[in-house]
N, C-alpha and C positions, 0 to 999 in steps of 0.2 A: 739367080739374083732377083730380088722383087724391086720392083720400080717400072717408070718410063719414063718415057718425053717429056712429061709433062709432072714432074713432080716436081717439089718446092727446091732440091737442092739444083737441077735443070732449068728452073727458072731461073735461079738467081745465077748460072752460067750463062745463059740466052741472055738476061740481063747487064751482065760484063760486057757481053760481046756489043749489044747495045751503046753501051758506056763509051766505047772506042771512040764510033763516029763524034759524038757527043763531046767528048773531051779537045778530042783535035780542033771541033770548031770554036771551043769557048777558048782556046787556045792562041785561036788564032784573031781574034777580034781586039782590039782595042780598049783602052779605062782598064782601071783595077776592079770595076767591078766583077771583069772577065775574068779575070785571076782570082775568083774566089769563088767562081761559079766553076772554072774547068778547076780548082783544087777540091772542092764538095762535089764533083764525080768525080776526079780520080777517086779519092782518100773514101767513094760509097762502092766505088769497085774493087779496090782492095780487100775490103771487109765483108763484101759476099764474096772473095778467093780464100777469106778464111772459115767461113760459115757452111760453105755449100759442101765444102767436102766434110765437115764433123757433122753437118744434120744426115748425109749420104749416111754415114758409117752408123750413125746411132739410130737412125730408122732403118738399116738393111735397104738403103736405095740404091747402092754401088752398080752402076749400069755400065755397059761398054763405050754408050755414047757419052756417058759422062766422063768417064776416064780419055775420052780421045779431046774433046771439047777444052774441060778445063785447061789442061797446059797450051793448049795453040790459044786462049784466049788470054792466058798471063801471058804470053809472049807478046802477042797482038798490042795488046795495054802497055808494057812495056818498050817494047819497038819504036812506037806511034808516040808516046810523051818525050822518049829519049830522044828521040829526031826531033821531035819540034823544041827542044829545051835550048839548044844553041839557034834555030832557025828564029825563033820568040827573041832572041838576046837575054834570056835567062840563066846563062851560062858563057863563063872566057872562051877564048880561043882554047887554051888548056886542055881544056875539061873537053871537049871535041873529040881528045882520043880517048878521054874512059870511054864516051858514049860507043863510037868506035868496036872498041875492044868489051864491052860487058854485047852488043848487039853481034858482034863476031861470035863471042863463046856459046850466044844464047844456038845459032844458028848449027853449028857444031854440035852441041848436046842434042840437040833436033836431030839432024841428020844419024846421029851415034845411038836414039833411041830407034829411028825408023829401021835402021841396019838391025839393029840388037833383037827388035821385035822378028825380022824376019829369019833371024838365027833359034828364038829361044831363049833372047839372054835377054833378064829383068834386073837392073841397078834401081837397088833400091835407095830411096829419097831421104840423105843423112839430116841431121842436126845442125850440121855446119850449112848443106845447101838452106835450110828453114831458114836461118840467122841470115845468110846472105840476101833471101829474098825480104824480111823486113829492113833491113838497111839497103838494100836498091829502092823500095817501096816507098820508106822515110825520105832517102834522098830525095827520089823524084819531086815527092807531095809537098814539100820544103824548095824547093827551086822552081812548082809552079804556082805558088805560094808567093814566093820574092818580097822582094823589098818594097816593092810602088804598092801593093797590096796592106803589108805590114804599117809601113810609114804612119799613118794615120793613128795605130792605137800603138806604138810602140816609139811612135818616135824616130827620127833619121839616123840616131846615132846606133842606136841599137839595130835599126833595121839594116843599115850597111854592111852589119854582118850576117846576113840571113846568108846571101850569095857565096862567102869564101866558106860559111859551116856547111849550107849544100854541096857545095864543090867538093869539099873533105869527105863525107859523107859521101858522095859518089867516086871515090878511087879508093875509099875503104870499100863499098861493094865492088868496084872493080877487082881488087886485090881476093875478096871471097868468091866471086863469081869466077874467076879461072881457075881457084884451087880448087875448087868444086866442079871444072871442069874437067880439070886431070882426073881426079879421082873418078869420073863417068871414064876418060878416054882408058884408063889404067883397067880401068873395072871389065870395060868391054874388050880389050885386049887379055886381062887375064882367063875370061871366058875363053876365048880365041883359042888361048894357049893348053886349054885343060884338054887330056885323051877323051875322046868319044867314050859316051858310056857304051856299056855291054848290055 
């Protein structure tokens, strides 16, 4: 494989992982001007998780360290927004168990890859997980976004619904985030089940 450390699509993963620290704290600070600064990196980190791996493939930079990287760095990014989404009050009490349960399955598929990798067995990355991950992505970037943020160019009336359309938006990725987890857990068990080759 041609590449390394130090090529454009390993930057802009070094750069995610950057993002993390970064987002947590604008996250956490005060005014809505912090809510438009931690949503301008969230929503800059998302968009190099879409970038880095199509310039990887279309220059031949597909590295082993980039394949270990990028997922624990979408996970990191997602983890880290999705706990501070109820902890900010940017989210009900409700909404506590998608967070819950979408950071449950992520943790699961984790462990179901490290096992899998130590068997042999590669599940490969459907359609339906893609979708799920821009509607967790959406969610999120819309709930740290909010309403105190919006109010000003939109208005209090329209803005009062930013909250219950995030909300929505994250238990429909919840609802895709564990169907997509069966189909990992189903996948690694049907591996399990097949005779050794000869």
């Amino acid at each position: 494989m041609i590449g390394g450390a130090f090529t454009l699509p390993m930057l802009l993963t070094y750069g995610r992982i950057l993002a993390i620290p970064a987002v947590v704290i604008a996250m956490l600070q005060p005014g809505t001007v912090w809510y438009w600064v931690s949503f301008v990196i969230f929503v800059a980190a998302c968009v190099t998780d879409y970038f880095d791996g199509m310039i990887a493939r279309a220059r031949q930079q597909v590295t082993a360290l980039g394949a270990l990287l990028d997922p624990i760095a979408d996970k990191l990014l997602v983890a880290a927004t999705l706990i501070l989404l109820p902890a900010t009050d940017r989210v009900g009490d409700l909404a506590v168990i998608a967070v819950l349960l979408i950071i449950s399955r992520e943790l699961m598929v984790s462990g179901l890859r490290e096992f899998g990798a130590t068997q042999g067995i590669a599940i490969p990355v459907t359609q339906l997980a893609k979708w799920k991950t821009t509607v967790q992505m959406t969610a999120i970037a819309v709930l740290i976004a909010g309403a105190p943020a919006l109010a000003p160019l939109v208005g209090q009336n329209i803005a009062a619904w930013v909250k219950p359309a995030g909300e929505t938006l994250l238990w429909i990725a919840t609802v895709l985030t564990w169907v997509t987890g069966w189909d990992y857990l189903s996948g690694t068990l049907r591996h399990l089940n097949e005779p050794p080759r000869r």
